[in-house]
C-alpha positions in Angstrom: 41.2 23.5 56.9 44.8 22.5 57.3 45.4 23.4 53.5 44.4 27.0 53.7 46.1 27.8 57.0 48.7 26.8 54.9 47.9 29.5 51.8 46.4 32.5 53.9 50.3 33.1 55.1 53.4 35.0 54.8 54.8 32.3 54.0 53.1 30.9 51.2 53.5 34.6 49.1 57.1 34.4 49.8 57.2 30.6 48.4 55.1 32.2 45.5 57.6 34.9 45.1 60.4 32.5 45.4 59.4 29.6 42.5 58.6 32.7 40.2 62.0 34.1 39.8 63.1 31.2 37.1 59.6 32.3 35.6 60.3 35.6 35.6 63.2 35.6 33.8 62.3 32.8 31.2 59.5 35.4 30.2 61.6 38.2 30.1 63.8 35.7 27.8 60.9 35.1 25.6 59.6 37.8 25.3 62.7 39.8 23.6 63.0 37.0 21.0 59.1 37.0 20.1 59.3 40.9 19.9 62.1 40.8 17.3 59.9 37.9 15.7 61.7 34.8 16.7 60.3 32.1 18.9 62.8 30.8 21.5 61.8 27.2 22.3 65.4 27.1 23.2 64.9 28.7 27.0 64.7 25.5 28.9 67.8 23.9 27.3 70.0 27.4 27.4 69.0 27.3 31.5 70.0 23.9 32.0 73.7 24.5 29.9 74.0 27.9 32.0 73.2 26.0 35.6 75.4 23.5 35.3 78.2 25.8 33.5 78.1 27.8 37.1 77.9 24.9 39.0 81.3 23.7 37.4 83.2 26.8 37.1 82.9 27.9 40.6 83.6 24.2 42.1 87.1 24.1 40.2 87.7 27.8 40.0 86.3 28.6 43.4 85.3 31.9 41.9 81.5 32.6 42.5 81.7 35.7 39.6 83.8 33.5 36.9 81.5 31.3 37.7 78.0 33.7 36.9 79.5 35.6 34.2 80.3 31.9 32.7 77.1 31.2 33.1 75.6 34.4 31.2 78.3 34.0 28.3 77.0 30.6 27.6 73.7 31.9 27.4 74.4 34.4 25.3 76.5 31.9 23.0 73.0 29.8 23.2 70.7 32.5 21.5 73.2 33.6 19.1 73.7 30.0 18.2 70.3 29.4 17.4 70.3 32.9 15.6 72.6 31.6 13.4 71.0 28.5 12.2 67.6 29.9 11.9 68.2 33.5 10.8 71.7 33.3 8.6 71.2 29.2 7.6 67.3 30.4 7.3 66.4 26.9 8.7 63.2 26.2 10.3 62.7 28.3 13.6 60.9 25.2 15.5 63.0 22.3 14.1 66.3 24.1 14.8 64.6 24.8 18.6 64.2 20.7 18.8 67.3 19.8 17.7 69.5 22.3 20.0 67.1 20.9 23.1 67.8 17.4 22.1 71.5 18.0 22.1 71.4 20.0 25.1 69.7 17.4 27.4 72.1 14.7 26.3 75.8 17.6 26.1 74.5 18.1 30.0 74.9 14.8 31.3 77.8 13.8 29.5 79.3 17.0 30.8 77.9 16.2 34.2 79.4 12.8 33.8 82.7 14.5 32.8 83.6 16.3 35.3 81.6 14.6 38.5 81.6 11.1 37.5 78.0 11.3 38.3 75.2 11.2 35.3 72.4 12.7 37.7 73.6 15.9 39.7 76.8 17.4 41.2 76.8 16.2 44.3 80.0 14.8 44.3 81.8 18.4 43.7 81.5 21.5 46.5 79.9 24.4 44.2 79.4 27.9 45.8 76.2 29.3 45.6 74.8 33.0 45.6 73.4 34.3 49.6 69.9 35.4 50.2 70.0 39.2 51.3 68.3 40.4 54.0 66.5 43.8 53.0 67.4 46.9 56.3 64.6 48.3 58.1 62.1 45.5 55.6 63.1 42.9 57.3 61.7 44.3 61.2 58.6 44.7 59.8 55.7 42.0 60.4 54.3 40.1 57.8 55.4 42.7 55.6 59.0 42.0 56.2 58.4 37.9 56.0 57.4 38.5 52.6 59.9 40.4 51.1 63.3 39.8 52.9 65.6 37.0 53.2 65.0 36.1 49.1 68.0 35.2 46.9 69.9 38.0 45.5 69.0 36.2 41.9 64.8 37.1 43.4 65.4 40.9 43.6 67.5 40.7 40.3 64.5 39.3 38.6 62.0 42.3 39.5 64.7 44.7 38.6 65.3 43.3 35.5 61.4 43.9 34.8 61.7 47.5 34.9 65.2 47.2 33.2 63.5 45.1 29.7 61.0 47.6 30.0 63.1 50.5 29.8 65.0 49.1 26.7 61.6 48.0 24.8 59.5 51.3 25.5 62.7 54.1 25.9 65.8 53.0 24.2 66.5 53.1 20.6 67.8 49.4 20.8 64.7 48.5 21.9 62.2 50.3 18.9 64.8 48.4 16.7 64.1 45.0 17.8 60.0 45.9 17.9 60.4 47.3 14.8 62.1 44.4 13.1 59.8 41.8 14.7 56.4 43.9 13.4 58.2 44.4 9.9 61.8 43.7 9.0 61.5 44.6 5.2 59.9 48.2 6.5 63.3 48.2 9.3 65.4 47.1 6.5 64.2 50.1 4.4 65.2 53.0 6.6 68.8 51.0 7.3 68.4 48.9 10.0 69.9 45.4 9.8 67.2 43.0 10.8 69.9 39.6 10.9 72.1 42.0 13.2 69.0 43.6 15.0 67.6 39.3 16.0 70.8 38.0 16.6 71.4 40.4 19.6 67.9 39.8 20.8 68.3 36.2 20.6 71.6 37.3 22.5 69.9 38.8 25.3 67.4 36.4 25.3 69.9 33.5 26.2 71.6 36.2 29.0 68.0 36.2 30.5 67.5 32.6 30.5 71.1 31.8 31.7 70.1 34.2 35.1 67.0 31.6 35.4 69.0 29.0 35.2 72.4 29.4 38.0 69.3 31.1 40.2 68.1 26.9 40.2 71.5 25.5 40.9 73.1 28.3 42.3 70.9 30.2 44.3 67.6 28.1 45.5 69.8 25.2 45.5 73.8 24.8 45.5 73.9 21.6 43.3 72.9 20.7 40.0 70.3 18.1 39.0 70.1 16.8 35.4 66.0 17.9 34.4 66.3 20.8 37.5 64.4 23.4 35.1 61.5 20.9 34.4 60.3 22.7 31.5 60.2 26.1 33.1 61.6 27.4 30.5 58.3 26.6 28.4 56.2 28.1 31.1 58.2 31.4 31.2 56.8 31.4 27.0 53.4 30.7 28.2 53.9 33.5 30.4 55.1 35.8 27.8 52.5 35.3 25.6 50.0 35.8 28.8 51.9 39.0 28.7 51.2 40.0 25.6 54.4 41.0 25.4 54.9 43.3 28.3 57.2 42.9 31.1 54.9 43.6 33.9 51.9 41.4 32.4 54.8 39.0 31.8 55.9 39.2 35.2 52.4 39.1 36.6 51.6 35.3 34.7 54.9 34.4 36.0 53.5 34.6 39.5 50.3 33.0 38.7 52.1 30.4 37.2 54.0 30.4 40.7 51.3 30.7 42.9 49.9 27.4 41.1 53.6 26.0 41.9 53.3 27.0 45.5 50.1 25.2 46.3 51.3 22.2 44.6 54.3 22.1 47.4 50.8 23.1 50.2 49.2 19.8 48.3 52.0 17.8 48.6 52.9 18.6 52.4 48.9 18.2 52.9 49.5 14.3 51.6 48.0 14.7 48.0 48.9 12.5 45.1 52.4 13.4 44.4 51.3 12.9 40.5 48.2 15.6 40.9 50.4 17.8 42.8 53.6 17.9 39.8 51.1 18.8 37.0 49.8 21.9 38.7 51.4 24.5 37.0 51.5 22.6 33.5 47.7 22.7 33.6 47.1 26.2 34.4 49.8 26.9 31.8 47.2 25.0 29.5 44.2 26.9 30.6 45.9 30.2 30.7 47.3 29.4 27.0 43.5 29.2 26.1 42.5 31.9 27.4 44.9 34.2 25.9 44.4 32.1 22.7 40.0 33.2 22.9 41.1 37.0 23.7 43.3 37.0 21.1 40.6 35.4 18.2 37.9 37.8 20.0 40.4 41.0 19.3 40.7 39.7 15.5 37.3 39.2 14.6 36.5 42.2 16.7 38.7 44.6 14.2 37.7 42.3 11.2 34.1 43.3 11.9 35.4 47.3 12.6 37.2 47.1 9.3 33.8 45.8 7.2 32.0 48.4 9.2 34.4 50.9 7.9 34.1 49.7 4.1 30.5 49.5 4.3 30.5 52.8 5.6 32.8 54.4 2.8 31.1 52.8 -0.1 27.6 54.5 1.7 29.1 57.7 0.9 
């Protein structure tokens, strides 16, 4: 009984609302890559360089915006750099992913080391850290208010960015350029569009996204750093993206069911479940929602395979 008085709360939506935002934008990161063709196993890695890039900057700089548009540049840098490999050195897209994510995890904690002395978070430096916003007139509201106000600034960035990625993918011409290339580069590359140019400034935007997901974990739900913070979110936000199907709203809506299975992991563990139970959560409904896209997805193939015989079968009747 003590578990759902715990979920049927205010509260627990604006927990679910509040563990979402990395997800949120590590699907939106995703899911420009995939839709210019590339997939960017590189989220989780770029998130973790961007955290602690902000983290740093804004302890010795004691500049909160140096310290965020940092952040986003070393982002960017990320995609582009794993652009470069894969789409100019034409390497393989998944081994170049590994190695970049290899190097990332161990560049962190030297860097970390570095510049803190400590191999394990950033304790030992003062960092500044982005304010929650309370929302006027929302916020006096009951229950209604509780669930919506008081987030991070990084939380309402997250949903706007939503509509934003979906303005650029559905109404801008940058955005038929990268759908374009990713559904047929040779066909983009026959009317004049420059498919290497076209993925390098997705894979550019896709690292700005991720970077966002990543100073919101060290800068905005927490002030510190922690080497392995992102704890494959990154991944999730992929899962989430392919959920999706590649829109931003279905993207957005896995991210909070991946979220909602985060938030009653923390109602678990408060309720004295096995801490071990509790942590793999969200990496099992990532599983089960990955199979269940997976089944829709072979169901829509064989379901236009069989249309297509139907239709030959039907012309050679004639």
């Amino acid at each position: 009984m003590g578990i759902l008085e715990n979920i049927f709360t205010a509260q627990f939506i604006y927990t679910i609302i509040r563990v979402s935002t990395p997800l949120i934008f590590a699907s939106l990161s995703s899911l420009i890559a995939r839709r210019a063709g590339v997939t960017n196993i590189t989220i989780d890695s770029t998130m973790l360089m961007s955290a602690l890039t902000g983290v740093l900057v804004s302890a010795f700089t004691g500049s909160l915006w140096l310290a965020l548009v940092s952040g986003m540049v070393v982002g960017i840098v990320m995609g582009i750099f794993m652009g470069y490999f894969h789409i100019m050195m034409n390497t393989n897209m998944i081994l170049t992913g590994v190695a970049i994510n290899t190097f990332t995890n161990g560049a962190v904690v030297m860097i970390l080391y570095a510049f803190t002395g400590d191999k394990g978070s950033s304790s030992m430096i003062n960092s500044l850290g982005v304010p929650g916003l309370e929302i006027p007139l929302i916020k006096d509201i009951p229950i209604l208010g509780e669930i919506l106000s008081g987030h991070n600034i990084f939380t309402y960035v997250a949903f706007l960015m939503v509509i934003v990625v979906w303005f650029l993918m559905y109404r801008m011409p940058l955005g038929l350029r990268i759908r374009a290339v990713g559904e047929n580069s040779s066909a983009a590359k026959s009317v004049g569009e420059n498919p290497t140019k076209i993925k390098l400034i997705a894979l550019g935007l896709s690292g700005f996204f991720a970077s966002l997901g990543g100073m919101y974990l060290s800068m905005g739900n927490m002030q510190v750093f922690i080497v392995g913070m992102t704890s494959s979110r990154g991944f999730i936000g992929v899962a989430a993206d392919a959920m999706g199907q590649g829109n931003p709203v279905g993207a957005m809506l896995a991210s909070l069911l991946f979220g909602s299975a985060n938030a009653v992991g923390n109602v678990l563990q408060i309720n004295s479940f096995s801490t071990d139970v509790v942590m793999a959560i969200p990496y099992v409904v990532s599983i089960i929602g990955i199979i269940v896209y997976s089944a829709r997805e072979k169901q829509k193939r064989e379901s236009k395979i069989k249309r297509a015989i139907a239709q030959a079968e039907k012309l050679q009747g004639v």
